[in-house]
Structure formats: C-alpha cells, structure tokens
MARTOR-748952 format. One record per residue: x, y, z of N, C-alpha, C in turn; residue in three letters. Coordinates in pm, 1 decimal, padded with zeros to 6 digits. Layout:
<sites>
n.east	n.north	n.up	ca.east	ca.north	ca.up	c.east	c.north	c.up	marlum
X	Y	Z	X	Y	Z	X	Y	Z	ALA .
...
</sites>
This chain:
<sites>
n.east	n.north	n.up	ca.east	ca.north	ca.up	c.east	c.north	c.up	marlum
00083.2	-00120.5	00000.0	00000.0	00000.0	00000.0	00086.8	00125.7	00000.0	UNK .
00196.1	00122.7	00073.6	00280.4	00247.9	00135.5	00367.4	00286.1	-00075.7	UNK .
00392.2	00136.3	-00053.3	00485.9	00202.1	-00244.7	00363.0	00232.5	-00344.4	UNK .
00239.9	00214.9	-00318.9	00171.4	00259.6	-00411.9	00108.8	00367.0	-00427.3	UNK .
00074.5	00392.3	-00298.3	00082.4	00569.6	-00217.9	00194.6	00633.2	-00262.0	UNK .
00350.1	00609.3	-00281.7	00461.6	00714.2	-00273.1	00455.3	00686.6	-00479.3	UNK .
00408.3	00596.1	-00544.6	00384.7	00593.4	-00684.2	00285.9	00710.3	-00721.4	UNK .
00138.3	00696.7	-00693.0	00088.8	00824.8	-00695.7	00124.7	01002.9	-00648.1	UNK .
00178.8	00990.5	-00559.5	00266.1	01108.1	-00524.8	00390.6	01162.2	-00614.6	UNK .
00410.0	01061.8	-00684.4	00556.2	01085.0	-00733.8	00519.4	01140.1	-00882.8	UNK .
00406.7	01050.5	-00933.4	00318.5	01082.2	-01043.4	00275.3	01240.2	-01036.6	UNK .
00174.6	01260.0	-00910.5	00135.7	01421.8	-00899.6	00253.4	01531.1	-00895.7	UNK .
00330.9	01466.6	-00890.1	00489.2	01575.3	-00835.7	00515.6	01590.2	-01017.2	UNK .
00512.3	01486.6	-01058.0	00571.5	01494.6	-01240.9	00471.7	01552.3	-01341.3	UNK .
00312.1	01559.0	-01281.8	00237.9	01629.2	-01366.5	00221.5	01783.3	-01323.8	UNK .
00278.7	01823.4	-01172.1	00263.5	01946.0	-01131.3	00400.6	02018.2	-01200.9	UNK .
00546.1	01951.1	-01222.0	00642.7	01996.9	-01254.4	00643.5	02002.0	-01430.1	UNK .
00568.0	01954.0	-01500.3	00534.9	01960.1	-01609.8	00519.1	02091.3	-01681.2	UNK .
00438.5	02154.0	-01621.8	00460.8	02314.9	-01663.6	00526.0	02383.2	-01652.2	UNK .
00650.2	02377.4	-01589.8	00757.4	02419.1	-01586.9	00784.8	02479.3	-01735.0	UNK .
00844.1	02404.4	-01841.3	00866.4	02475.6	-01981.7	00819.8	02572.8	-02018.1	UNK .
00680.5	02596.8	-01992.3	00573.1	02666.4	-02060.2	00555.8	02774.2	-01940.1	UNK .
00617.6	02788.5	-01853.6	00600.0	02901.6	-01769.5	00706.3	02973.3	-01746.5	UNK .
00816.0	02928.2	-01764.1	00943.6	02954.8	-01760.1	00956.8	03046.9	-01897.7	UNK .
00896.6	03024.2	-02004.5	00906.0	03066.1	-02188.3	00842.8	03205.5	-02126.7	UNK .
00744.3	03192.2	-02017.4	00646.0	03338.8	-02065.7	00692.4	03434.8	-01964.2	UNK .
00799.2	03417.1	-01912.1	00811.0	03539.4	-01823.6	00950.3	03605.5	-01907.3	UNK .
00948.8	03743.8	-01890.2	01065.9	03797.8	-01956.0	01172.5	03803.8	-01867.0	UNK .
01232.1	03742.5	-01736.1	01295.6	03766.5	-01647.6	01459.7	03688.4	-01678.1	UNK .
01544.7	03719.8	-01620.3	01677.4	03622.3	-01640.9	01632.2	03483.1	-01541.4	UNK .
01679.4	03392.0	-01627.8	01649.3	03245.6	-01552.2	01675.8	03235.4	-01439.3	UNK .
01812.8	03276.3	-01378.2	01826.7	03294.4	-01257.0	01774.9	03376.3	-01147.7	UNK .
01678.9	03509.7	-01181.4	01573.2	03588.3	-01165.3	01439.2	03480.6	-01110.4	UNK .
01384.3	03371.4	-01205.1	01314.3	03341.3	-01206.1	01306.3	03225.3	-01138.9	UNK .
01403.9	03158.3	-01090.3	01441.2	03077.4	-01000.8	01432.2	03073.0	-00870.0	UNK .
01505.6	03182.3	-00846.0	01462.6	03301.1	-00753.6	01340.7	03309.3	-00632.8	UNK .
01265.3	03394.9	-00748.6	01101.9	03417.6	-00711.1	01050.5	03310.4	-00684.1	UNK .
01033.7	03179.8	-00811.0	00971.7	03046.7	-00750.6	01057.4	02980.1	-00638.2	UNK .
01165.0	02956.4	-00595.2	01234.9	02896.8	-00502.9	01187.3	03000.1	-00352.7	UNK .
01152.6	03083.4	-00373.4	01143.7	03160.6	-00246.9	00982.3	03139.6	-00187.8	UNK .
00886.9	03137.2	-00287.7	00739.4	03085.4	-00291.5	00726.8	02937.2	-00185.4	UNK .
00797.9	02841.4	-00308.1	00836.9	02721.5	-00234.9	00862.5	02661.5	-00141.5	UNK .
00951.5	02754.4	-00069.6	01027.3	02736.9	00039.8	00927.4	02726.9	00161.7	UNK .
00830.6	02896.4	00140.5	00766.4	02898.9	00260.2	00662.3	02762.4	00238.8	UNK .
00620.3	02722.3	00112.2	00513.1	02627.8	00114.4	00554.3	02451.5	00206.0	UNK .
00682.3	02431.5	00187.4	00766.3	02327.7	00225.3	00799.5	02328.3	00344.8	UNK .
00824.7	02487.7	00425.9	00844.6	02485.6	00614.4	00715.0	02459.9	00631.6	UNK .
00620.1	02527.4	00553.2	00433.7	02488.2	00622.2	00407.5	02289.5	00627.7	UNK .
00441.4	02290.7	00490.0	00430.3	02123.1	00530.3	00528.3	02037.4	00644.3	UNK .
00653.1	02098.4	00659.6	00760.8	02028.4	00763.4	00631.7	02073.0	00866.0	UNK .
00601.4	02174.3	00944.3	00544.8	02194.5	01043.7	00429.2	02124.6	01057.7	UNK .
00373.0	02077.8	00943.1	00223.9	02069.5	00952.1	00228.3	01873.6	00999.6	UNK .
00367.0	01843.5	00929.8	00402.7	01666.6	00921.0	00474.3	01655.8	01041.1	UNK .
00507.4	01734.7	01097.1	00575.3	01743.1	01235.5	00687.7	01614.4	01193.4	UNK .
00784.7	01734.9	01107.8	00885.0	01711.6	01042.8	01048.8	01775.9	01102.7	UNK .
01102.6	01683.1	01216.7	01189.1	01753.2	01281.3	01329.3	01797.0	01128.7	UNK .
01378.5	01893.7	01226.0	01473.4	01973.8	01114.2	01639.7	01903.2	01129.0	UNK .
01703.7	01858.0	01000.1	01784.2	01810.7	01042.1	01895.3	01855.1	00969.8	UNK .
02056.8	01846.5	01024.2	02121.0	01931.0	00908.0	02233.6	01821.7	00883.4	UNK .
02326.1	01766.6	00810.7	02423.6	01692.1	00818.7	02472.8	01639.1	00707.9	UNK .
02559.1	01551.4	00694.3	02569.2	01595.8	00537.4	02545.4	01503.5	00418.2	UNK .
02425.8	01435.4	00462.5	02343.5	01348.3	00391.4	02248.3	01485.6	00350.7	UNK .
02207.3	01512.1	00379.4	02089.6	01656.9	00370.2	02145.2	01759.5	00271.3	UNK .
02300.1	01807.9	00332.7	02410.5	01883.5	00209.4	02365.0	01817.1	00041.0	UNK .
02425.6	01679.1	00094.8	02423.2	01655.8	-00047.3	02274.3	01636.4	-00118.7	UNK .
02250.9	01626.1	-00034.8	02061.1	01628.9	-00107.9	02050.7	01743.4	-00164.5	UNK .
02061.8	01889.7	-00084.4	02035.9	01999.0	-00133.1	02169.6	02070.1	-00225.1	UNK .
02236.0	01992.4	-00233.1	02355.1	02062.8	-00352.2	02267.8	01975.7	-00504.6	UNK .
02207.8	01876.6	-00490.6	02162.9	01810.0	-00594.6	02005.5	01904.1	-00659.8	UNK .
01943.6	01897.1	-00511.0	01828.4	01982.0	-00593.0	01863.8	02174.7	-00601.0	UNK .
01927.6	02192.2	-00553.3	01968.1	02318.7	-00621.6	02023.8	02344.0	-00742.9	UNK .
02105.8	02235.3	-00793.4	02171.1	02184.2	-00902.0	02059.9	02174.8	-01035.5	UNK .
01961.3	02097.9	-00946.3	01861.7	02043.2	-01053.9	01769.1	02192.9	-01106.6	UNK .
01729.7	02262.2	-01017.7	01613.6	02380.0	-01004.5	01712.0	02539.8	-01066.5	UNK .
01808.5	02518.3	-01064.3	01894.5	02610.8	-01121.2	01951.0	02625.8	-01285.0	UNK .
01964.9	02477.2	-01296.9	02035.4	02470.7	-01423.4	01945.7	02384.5	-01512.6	UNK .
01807.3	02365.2	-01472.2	01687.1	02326.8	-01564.8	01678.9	02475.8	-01625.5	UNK .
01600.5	02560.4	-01535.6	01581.0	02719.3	-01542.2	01662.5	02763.9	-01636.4	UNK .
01786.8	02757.1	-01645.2	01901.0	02830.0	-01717.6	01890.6	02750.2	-01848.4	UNK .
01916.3	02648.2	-01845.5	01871.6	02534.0	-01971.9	01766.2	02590.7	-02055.5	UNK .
01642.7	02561.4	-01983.4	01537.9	02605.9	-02052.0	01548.8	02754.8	-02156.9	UNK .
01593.0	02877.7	-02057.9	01584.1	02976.9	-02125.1	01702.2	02971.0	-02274.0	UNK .
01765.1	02874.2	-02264.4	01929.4	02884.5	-02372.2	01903.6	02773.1	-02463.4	UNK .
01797.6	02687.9	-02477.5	01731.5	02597.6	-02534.6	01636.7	02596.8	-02558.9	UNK .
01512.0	02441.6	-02622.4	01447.6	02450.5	-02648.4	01338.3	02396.7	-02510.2	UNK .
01220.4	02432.2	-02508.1	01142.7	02362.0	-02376.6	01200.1	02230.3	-02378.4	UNK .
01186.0	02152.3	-02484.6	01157.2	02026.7	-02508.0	01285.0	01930.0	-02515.3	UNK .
01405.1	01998.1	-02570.2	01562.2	01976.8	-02527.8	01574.2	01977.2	-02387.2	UNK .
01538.9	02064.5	-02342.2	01560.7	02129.3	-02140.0	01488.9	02003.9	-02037.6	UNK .
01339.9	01948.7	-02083.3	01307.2	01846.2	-02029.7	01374.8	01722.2	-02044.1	UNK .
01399.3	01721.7	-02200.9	01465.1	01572.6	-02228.6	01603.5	01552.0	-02174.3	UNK .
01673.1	01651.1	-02167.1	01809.5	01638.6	-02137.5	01794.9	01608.2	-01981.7	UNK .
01720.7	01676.3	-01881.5	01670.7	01625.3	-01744.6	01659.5	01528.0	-01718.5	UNK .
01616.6	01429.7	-01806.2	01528.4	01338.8	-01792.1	01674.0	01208.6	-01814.7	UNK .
01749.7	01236.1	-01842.9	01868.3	01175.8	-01844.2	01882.0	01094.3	-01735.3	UNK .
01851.9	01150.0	-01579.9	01832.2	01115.2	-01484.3	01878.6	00951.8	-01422.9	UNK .
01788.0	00912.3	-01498.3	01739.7	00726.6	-01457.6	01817.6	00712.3	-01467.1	UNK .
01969.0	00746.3	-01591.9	02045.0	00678.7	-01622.2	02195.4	00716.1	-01511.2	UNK .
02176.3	00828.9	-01465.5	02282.7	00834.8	-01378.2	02209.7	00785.3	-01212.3	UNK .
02078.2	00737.6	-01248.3	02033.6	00722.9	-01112.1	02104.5	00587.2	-01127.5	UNK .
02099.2	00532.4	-01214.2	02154.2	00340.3	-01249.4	02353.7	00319.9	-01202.7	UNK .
02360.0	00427.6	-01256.2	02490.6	00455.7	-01284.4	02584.4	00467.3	-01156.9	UNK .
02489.2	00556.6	-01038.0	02551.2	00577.9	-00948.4	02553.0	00479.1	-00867.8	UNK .
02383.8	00367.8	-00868.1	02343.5	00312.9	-00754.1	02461.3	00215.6	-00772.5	UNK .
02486.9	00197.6	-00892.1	02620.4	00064.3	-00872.0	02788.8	00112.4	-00879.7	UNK .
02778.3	00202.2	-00958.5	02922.2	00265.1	-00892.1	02965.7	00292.2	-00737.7	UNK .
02869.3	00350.3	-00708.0	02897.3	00416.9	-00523.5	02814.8	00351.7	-00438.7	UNK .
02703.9	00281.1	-00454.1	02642.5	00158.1	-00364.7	02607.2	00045.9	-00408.5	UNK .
02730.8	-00022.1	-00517.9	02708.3	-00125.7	-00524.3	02554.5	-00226.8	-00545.9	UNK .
02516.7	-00133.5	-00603.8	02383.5	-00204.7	-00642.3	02389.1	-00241.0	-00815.3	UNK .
02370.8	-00374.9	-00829.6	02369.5	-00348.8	-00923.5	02244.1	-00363.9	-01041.1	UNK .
02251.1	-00271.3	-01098.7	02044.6	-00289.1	-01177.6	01951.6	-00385.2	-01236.6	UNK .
01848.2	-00395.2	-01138.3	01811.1	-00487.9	-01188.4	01735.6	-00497.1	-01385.2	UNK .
01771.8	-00628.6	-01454.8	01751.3	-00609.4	-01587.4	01605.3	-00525.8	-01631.0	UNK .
01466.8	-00573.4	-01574.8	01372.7	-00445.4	-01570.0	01424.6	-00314.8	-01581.3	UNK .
01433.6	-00249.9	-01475.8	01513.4	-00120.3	-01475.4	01567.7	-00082.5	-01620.9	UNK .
01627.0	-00137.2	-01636.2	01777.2	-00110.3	-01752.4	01640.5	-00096.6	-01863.9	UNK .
01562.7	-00169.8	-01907.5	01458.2	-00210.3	-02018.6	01397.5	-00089.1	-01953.3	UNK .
01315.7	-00081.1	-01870.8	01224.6	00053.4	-01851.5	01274.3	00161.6	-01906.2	UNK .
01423.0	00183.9	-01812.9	01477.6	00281.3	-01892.8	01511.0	00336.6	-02047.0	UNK .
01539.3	00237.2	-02093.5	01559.6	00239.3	-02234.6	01441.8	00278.0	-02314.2	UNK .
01300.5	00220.2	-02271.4	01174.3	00232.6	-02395.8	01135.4	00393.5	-02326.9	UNK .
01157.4	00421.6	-02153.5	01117.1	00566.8	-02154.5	01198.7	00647.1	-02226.9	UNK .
01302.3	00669.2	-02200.3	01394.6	00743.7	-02272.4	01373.2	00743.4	-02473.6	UNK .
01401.4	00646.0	-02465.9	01322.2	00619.3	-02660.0	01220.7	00671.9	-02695.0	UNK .
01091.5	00689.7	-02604.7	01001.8	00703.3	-02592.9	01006.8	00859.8	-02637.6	UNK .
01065.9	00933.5	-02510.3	01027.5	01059.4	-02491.0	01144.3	01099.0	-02608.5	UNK .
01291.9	01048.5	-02613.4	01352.1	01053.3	-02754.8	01281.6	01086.5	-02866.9	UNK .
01139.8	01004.6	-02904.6	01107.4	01054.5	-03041.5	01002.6	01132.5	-03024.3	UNK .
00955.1	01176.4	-02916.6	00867.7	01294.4	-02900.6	00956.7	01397.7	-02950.1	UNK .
01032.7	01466.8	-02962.1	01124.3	01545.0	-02914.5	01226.0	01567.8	-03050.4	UNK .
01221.6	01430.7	-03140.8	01310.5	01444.6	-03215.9	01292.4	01540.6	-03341.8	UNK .
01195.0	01577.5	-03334.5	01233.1	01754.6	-03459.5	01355.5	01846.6	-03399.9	UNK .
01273.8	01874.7	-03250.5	01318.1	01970.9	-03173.3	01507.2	01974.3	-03154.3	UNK .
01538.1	01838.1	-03177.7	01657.6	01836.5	-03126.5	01770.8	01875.6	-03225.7	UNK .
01859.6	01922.8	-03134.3	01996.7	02007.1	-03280.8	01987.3	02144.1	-03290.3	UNK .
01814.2	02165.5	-03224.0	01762.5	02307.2	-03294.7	01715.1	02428.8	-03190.1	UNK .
01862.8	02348.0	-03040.0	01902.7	02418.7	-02976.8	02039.6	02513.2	-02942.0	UNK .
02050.3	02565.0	-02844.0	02197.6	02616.2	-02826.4	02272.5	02486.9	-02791.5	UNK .
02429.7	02443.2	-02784.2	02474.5	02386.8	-02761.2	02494.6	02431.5	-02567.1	UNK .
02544.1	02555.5	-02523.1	02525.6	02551.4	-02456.6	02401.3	02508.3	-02296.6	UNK .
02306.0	02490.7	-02375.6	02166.0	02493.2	-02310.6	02151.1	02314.6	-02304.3	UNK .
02196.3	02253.3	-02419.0	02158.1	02132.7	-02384.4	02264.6	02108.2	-02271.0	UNK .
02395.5	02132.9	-02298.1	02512.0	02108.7	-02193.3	02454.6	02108.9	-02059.6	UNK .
02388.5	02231.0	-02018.4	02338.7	02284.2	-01874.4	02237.0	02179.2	-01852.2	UNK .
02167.1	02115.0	-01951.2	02038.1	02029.9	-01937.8	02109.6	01912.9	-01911.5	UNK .
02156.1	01888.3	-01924.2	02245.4	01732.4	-01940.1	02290.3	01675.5	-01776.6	UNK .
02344.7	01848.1	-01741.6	02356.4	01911.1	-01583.3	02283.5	01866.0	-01501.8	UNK .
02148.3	01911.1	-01529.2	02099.4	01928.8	-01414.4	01995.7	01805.6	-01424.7	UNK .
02003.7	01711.5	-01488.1	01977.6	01548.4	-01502.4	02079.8	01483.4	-01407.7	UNK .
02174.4	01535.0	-01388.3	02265.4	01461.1	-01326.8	02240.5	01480.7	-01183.9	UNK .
02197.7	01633.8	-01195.7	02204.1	01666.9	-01061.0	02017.8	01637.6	-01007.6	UNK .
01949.0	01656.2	-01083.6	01841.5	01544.3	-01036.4	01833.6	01380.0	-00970.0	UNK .
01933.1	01348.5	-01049.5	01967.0	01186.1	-00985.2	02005.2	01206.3	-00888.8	UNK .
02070.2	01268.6	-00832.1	02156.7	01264.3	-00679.3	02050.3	01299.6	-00576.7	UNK .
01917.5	01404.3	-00650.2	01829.4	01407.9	-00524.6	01750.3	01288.2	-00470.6	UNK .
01750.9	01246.4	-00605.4	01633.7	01067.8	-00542.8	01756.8	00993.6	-00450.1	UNK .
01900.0	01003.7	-00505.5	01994.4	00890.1	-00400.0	02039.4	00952.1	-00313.6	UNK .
01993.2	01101.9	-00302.7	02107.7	01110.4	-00117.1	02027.5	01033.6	-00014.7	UNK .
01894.6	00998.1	-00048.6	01802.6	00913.4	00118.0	01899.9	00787.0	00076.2	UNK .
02018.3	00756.6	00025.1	02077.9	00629.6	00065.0	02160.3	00680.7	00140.0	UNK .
02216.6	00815.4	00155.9	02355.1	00850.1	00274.2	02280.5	00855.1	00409.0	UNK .
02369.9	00796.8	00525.4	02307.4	00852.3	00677.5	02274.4	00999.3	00652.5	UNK .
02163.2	00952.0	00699.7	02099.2	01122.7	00722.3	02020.3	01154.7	00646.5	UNK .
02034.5	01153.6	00530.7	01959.8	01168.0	00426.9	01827.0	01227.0	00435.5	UNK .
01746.8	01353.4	00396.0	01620.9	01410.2	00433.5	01542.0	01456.8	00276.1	UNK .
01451.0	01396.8	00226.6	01454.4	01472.5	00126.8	01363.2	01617.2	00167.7	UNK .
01295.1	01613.3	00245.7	01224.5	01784.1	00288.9	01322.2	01863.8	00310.9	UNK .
01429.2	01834.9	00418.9	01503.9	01929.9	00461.7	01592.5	01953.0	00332.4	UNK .
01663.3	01854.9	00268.5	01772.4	01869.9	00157.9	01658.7	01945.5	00062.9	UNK .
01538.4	01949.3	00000.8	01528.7	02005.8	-00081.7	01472.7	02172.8	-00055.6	UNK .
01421.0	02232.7	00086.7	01408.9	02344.9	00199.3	01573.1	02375.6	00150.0	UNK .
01666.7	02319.1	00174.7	01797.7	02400.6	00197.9	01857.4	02406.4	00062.9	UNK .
01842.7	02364.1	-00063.1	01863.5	02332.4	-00214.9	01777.8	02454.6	-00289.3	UNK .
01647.8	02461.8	-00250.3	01566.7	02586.8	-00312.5	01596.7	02714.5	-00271.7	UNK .
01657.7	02711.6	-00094.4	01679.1	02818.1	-00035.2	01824.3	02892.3	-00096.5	UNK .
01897.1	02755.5	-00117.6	02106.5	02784.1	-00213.2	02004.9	02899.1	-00325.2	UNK .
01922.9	02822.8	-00427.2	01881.7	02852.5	-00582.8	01819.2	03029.0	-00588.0	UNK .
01745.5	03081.3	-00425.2	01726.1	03145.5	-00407.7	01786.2	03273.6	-00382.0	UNK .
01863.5	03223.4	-00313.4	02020.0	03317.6	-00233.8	02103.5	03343.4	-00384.8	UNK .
02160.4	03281.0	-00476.4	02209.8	03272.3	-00609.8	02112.2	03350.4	-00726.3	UNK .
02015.5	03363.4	-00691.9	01927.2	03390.2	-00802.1	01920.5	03582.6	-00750.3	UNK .
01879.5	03600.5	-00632.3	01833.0	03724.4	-00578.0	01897.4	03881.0	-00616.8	UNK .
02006.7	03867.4	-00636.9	02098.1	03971.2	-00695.1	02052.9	03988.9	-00835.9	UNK .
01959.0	03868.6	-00893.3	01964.4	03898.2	-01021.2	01764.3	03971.6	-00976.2	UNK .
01694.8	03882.0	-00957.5	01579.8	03952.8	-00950.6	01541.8	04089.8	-00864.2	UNK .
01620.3	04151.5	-00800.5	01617.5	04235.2	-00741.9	01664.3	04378.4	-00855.2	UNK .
01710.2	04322.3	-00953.4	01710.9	04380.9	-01078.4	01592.0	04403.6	-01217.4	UNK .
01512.9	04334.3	-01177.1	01411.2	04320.6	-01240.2	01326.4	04404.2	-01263.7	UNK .
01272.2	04462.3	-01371.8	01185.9	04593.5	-01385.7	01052.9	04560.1	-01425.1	UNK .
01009.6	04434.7	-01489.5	00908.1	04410.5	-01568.6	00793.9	04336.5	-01451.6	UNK .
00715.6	04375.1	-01396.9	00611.9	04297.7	-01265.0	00466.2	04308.1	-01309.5	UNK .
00465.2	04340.5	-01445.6	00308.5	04309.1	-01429.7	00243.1	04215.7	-01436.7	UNK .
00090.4	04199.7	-01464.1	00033.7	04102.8	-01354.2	00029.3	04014.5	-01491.8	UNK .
00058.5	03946.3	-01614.9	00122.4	03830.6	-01663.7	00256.8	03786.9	-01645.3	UNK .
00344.9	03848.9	-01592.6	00472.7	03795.5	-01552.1	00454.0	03779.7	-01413.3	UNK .
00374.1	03797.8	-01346.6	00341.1	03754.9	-01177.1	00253.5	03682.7	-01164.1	UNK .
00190.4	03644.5	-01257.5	00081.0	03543.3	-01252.6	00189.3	03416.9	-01264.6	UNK .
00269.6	03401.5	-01397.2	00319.3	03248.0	-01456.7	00401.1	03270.5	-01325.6	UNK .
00485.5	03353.6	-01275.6	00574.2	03329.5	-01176.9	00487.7	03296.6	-01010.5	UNK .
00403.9	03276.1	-01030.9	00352.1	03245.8	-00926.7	00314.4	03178.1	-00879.3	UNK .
00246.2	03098.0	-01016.0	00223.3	02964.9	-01080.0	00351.9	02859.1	-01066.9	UNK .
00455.6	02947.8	-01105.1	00580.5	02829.5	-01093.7	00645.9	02825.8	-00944.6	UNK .
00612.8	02954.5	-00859.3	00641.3	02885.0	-00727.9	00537.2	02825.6	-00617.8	UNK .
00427.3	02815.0	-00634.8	00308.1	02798.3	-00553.3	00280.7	02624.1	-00622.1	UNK .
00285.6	02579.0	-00745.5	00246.0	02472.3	-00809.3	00376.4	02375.1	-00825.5	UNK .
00455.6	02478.6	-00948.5	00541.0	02411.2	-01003.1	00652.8	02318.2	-00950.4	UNK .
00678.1	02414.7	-00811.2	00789.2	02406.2	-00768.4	00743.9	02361.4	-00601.1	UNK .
00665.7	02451.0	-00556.7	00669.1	02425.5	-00433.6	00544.8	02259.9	-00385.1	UNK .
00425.0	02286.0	-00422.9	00352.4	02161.3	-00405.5	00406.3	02060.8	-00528.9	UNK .
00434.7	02003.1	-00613.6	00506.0	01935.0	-00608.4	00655.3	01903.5	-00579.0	UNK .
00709.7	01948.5	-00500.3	00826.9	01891.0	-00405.0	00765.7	01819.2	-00309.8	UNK .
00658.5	01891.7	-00252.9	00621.3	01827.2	-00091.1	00563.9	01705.2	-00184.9	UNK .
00484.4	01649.5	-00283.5	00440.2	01523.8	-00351.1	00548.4	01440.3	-00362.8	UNK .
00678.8	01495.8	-00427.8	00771.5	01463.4	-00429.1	00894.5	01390.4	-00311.2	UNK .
00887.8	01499.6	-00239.9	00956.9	01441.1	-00124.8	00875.3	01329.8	-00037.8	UNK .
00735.8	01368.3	-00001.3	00719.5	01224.1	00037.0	00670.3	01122.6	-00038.8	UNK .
00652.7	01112.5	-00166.4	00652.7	01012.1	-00215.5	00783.8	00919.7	-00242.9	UNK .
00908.4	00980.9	-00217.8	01031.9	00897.7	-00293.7	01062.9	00818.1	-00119.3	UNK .
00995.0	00861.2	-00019.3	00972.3	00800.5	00095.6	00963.4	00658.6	00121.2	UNK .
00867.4	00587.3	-00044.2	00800.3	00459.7	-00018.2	00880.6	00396.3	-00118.0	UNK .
00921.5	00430.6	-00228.1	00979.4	00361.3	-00323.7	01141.1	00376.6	-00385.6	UNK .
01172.8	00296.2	-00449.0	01300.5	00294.6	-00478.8	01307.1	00379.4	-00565.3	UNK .
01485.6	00444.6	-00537.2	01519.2	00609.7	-00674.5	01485.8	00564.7	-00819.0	UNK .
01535.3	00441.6	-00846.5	01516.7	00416.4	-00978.4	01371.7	00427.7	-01006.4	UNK .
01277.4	00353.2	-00906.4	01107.5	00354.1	-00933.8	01049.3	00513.7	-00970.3	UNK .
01097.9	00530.1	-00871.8	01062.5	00706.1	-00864.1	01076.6	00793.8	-00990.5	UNK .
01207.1	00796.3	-00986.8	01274.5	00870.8	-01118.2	01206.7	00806.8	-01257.1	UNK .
01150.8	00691.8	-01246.7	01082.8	00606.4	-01400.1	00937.7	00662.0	-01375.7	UNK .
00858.0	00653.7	-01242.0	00763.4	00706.9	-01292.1	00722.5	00866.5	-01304.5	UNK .
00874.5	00938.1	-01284.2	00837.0	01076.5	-01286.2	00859.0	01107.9	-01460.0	UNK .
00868.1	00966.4	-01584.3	00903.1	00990.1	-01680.6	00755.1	01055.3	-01743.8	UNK .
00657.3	01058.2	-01723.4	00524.7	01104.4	-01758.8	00558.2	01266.6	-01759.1	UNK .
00596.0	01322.0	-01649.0	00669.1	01493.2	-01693.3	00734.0	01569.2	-01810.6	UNK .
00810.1	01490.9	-01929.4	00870.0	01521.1	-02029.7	00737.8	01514.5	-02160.9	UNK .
00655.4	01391.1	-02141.7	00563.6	01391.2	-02206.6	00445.3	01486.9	-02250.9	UNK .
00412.3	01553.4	-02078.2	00321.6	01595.7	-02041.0	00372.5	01753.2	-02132.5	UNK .
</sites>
C-alpha cells in the first residue's frame, strides 16, 4: 500500500512539474531571476508542510548533499530552458534514470536490476522521439546545462541512501542555495506586471513548491530508480 501511495505522489509531483517549460518561456525575467522568485514561494510552502508533518529539522551531510543536488537540478533546468528549447531542457533532465543506475552501482554497489535497464531504455526512446524535430535546434550551450541538471536530479532521489539523508530538509535548503544565487539577479528586475506575476507564481506555488512536498514524500516509499521512471510522464506531459 505504502509504495503505491509514494507511486501516486511521485506521479502528482511529475504532472505538477510539467509546466515548468511553458511558464518559464512566458516570463521575460533572467532564468536565474526566475528561479529566484519560484524557489522563495516554495520554500515557505515546504516549512508549512515540515510543520504541519511534524517534520523535525535536520542538518548533516546526507541533507548537504541532497540539497547541492536539488539546487543543481532547479537552477540549471531554469538556465537550460531559457538557452534551449522547452523540449531539449526536459529531455536532457530526464537523463536522470540513467545516472540514477549509474551511481546506484558505482557508489552503492547495487547493481540494476535487468527491468530497470529495459524501462529505462523504452522511456527514454520514448520521450527521444517525441522530441526528435526539436533536437539540434538548440543552443549547444543549453543542452550542456540540461544534461547538468539530469545529473544533478539523480543525486536528489539517491542522497536518502547517505546517513541522514532528508529529502524535505535537503530540498528546503537546495531551493533556499537557488534562491540566495538567483536574488541579486531579480532584485534587478523591472518588468512585474500582472502576466509575468501570474506564470511566476504559478511556478512557485504549483510548479515548484507543491510538487516537491508530492515529491519528497513520495520517494519516501519507493526505490530512486522507481521514482525517477515514474516521474518519466513529466517530459511527455
């Protein structure tokens, strides 16, 4: 019951993060601007749920590395996106599974089971030929950054294998890095009317902030690889 509960959660986290592309395109702000604003939205939405789950606070450096991963991920999607195409910026993310495979047996000795490896392959193919006009018919730099922050997505589903490991707190202290990094730039910002404060509001109240909390406790019940495969419905979407 508990992995099929953290399957649906993980699902709502990949159809809430889905709009991401398409909200990110409509604001005129610098990516790191816009990172920013939604990471700061987020944040407060994520202490309300720690408080509300009576979610003690923990810091150490299972948690570090959690939140160097999702800051990684929420920073250099953003930047991706704006230097690419939507659809390059998701796919290159989505890379994920494969360094989620990559790591679990390099650094914990796990090694994948043959499912896995096959899942991976027909999602990735999958969302591969969705995608395949689009591709080439980006910046080189932008896919690079996308490629990034796939990598650095995988590390958020595997830091709950280090002692300590938190994904609320690591991803609270990862949005809060993306925020602190971003702020110098949006504090520059001249353009606030109410269609660039609407999508940006949208991307920290939805995009970003309620699905994390779906997110974080759903990767609670199931394995990174499970997780990360069924968050493959997000690239589609």
């Amino acid at each position: 019951m508990n992995s099929k509960k953290g399957l649906l959660l993980v699902f709502a986290s990949a159809v809430l993060l889905s709009i991401g592309g398409l909200c990110v395109k409509k604001i005129p702000w610098n990516p790191l601007s816009i990172n920013a604003f939604r990471s700061i939205l987020s944040v407060g939405i994520l202490l309300v749920f720690a408080k509300l789950s009576h979610h003690p606070f923990r810091w150490n450096a299972g948690v570090l590395v959690g939140a160097l991963g999702v800051c990684g991920a929420t920073v250099l999607y953003t930047v991706a996106t704006k230097l690419t195409t939507a659809g390059n910026a998701v796919l290159l993310q989505f890379t994920a599974p494969i360094f989620v495979i990559l790591f679990s047996w390099a650094l914990f000795h796990e090694r994948p089971q043959r499912r896995d490896v096959v899942a991976s392959v027909f999602i990735l193919g999958g969302i591969f030929c969705f995608f395949l006009d689009s591709l080439g018919s980006g910046r080189f730099a932008g896919d690079v950054i996308g490629v990034l922050s796939g990598l650095c997505y995988a590390w958020f589903f595997l830091h709950k294998k280090l002692p300590g490991g938190d994904p609320v707190w690591a991803t609270v202290l990862g949005q809060g890095m993306g925020a602190l990094i971003g702020l110098p730039f949006l504090v520059q910002e001249t353009q606030f009317d109410g269609t660039t404060l609407f999508y940006a509001v949208i991307l920290g109240v939805f995009q970003l902030g309620l699905a994390y909390v779906c997110l974080t406790a759903g990767i609670q019940y199931v394995k990174p690889i499970t997780a990360v495969l069924a968050s493959g419905i997000q690239p589609v979407l």
